[in-house]
C-alpha positions as CSV (number, residue, x, y, z in Angstrom):
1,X,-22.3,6.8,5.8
2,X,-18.9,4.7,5.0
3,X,-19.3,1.2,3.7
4,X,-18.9,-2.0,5.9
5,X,-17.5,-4.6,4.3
6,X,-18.1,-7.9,5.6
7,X,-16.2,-10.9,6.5
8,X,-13.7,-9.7,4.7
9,X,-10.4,-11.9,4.8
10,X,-7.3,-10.4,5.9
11,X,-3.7,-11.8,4.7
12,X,-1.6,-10.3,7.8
13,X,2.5,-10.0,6.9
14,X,5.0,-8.6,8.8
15,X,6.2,-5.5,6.4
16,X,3.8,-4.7,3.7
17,X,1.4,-1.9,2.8
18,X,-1.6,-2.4,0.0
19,X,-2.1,1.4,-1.4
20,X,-5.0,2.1,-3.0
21,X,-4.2,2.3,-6.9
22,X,-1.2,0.6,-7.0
23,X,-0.3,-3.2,-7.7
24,X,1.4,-6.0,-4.9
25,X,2.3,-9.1,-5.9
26,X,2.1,-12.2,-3.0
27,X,3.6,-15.2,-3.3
28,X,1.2,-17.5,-1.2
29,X,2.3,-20.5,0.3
30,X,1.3,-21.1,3.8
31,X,-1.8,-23.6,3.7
32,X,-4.2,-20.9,5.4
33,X,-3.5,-18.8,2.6
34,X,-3.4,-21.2,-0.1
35,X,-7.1,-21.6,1.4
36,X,-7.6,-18.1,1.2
37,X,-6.3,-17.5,-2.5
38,X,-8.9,-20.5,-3.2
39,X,-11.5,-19.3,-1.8
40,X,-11.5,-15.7,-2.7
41,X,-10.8,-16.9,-6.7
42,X,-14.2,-18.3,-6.5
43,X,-15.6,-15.5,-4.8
44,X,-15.2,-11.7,-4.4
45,X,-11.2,-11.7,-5.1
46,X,-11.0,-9.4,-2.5
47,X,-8.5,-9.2,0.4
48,X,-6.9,-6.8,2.6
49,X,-3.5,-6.5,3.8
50,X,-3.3,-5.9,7.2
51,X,0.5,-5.1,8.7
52,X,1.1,-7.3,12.2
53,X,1.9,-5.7,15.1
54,X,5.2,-5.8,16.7
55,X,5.8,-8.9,19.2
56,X,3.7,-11.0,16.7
57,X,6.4,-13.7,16.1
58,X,5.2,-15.6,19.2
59,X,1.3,-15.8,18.2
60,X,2.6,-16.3,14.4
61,X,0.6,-19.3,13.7
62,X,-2.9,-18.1,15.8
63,X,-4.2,-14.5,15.3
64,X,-1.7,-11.9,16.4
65,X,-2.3,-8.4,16.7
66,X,-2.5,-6.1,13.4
67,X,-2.5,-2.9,12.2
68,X,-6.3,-1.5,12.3
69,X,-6.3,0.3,9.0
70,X,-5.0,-1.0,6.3
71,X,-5.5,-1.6,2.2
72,X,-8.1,-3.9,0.8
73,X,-7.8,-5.3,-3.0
74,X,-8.9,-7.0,-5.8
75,X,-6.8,-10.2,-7.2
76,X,-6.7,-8.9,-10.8
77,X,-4.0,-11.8,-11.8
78,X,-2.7,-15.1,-10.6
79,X,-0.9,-18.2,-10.9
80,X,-2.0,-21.2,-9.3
81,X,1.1,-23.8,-8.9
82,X,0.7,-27.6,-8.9
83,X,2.1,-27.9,-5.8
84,X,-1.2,-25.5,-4.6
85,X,1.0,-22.5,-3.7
86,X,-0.1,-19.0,-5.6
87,X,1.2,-16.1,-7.0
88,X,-1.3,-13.1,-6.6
89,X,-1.5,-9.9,-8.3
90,X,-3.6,-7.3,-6.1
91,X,-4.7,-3.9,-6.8
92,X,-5.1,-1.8,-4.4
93,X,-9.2,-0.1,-4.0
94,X,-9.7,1.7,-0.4
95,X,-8.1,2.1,2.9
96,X,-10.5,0.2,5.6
97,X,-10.6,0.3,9.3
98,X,-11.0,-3.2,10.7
99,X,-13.7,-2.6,13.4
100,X,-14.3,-6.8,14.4
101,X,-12.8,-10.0,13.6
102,X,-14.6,-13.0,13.4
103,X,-14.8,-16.2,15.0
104,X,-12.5,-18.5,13.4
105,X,-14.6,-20.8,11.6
106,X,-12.1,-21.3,8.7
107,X,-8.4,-21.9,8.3
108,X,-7.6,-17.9,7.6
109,X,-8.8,-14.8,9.2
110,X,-12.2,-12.8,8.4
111,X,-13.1,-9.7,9.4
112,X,-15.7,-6.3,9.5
113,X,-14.5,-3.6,8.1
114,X,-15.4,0.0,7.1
115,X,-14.1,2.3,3.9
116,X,-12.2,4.9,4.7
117,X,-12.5,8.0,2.3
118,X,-10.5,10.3,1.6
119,X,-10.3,13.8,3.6
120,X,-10.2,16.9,1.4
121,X,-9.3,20.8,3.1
122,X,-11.8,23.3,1.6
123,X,-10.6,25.7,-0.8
124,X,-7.1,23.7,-1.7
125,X,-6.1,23.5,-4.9
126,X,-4.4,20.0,-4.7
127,X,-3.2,20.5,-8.6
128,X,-0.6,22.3,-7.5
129,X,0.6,19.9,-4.6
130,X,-0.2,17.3,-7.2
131,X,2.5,18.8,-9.7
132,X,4.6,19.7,-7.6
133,X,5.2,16.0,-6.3
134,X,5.3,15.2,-9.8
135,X,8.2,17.2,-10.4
136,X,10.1,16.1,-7.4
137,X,10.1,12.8,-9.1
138,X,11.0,13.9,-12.7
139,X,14.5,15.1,-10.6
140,X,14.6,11.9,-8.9
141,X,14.4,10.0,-12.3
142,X,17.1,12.1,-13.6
143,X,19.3,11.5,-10.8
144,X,18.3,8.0,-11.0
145,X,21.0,5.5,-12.9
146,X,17.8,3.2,-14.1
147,X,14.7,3.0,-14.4
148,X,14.0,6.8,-14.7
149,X,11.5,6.5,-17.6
150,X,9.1,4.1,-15.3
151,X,9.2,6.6,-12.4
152,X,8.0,9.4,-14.9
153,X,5.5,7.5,-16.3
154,X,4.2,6.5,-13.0
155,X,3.8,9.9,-11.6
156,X,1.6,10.7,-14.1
157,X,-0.3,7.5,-14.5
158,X,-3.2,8.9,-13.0
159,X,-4.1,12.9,-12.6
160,X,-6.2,12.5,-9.6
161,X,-3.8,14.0,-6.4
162,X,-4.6,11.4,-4.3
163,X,-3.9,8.5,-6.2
164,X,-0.7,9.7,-7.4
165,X,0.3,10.2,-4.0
166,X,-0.4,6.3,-3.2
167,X,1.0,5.0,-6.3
168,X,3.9,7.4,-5.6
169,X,4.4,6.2,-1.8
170,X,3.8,2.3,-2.9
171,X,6.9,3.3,-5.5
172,X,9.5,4.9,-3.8
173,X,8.7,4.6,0.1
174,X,10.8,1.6,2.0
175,X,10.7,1.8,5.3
176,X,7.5,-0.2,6.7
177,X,7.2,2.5,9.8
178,X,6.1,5.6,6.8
179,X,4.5,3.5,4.9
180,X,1.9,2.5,7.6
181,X,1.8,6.3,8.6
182,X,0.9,6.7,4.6
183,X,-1.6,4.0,4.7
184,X,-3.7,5.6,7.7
185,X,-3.2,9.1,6.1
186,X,-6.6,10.0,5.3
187,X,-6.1,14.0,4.6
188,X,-4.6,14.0,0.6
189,X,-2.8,17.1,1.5
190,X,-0.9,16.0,4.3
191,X,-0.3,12.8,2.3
192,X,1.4,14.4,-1.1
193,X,3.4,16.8,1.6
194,X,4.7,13.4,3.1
195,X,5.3,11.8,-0.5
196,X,7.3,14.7,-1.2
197,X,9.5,15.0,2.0
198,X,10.7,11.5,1.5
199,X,11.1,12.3,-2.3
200,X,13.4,15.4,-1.2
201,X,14.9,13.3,1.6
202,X,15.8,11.4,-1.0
203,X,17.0,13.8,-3.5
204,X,19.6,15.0,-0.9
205,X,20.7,11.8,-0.5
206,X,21.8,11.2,-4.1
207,X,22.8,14.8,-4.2
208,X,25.5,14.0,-1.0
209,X,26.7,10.8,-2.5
210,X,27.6,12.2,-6.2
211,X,29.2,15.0,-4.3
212,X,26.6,17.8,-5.0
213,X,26.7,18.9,-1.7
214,X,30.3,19.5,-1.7
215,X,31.4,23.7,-1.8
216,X,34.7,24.8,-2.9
């Protein structure tokens, strides 16, 4: 049976994705949120990021529409500023379903969740798919003009296939549209075969602009 987690606060933003395994740093300075940072310092230090709908920007201030599934963390740093804003360091521990939202008895947003697990296909050897990916993103890093070394290292931070996948999408993923679709991607196969599309997709790219895809 999945876990619930309960009044669980949310921190709803326009264009961000919390992966499981992978870091996101917030700078917090609305005074709902300042609240929030507050309050979940003293307590669990646990928050999920939850992408807004579209249309939100009217409802802004009350309790727009978001994204159902989204990333829960753990505040494993932060910096509390004297003028009460905060910078946050979250790490990234399941995907959740929001399944209820609370009445709105305090200045942020609270509400019931359940864990989400990962989906595994019987008799796949993920490894492969797993080292594979990997060495998508050794090319990358050679094509790369900086910061090569830190993709290497971070495709092979952790050897678990679904992790690197996350860490890998949290990385090197831009557009807010994929990396929703990542976020509610609960099959780790179909996951690391999205990863490395986008890795390829991007390969291609690099190839095209340094001229590697010209023929004589």
């Amino acid at each position: 049976m999945s876990e619930t987690l309960h009044a669980l606060p949310i921190f709803p933003l326009p264009q961000v994705q919390l992966f499981p395994h992978a870091l996101l740093p917030l700078h917090v300075f609305e005074p709902r949120y300042r609240a929030l940072a507050r309050d979940c310092l003293v307590g669990e230090r646990r928050i999920a990021v939850a992408m807004l709908e579209p249309g939100f920007e009217a409802e802004y201030e009350g309790r727009p529409a978001v994204k159902a599934v989204c990333g829960v963390g753990e505040i494993v740093a932060h910096h509390a500023h004297a003028d009460g804003r905060y910078d946050i360091l979250l790490r990234g521990k399941a995907r959740v379903r929001i399944v209820e939202e609370l009445p709105p008895d305090r200045p942020y947003r609270l509400v019931n969740a359940i864990v989400l697990d990962d989906r595994y296909r019987p008799g796949l050897d993920l490894a492969l798919s797993r080292q594979a990916l990997v060495a998508l993103c050794d090319k990358l890093a050679a094509a790369l003009p900086s910061g090569g070394d830190t993709l290497r290292n971070l495709a092979r931070q952790d050897v678990d296939p679904s992790a690197t996948a996350d860490v890998l999408a949290a990385a090197l993923v831009t557009q807010p549209d994929q990396r929703q679709e990542l976020v509610e991607m609960l099959d780790v196969a179909a996951r690391i075969e999205r990863v490395s599309s986008i890795v390829a997709s991007v390969l291609s790219r690099l190839d095209a602009a340094s001229g590697g895809g010209e023929r004589n």
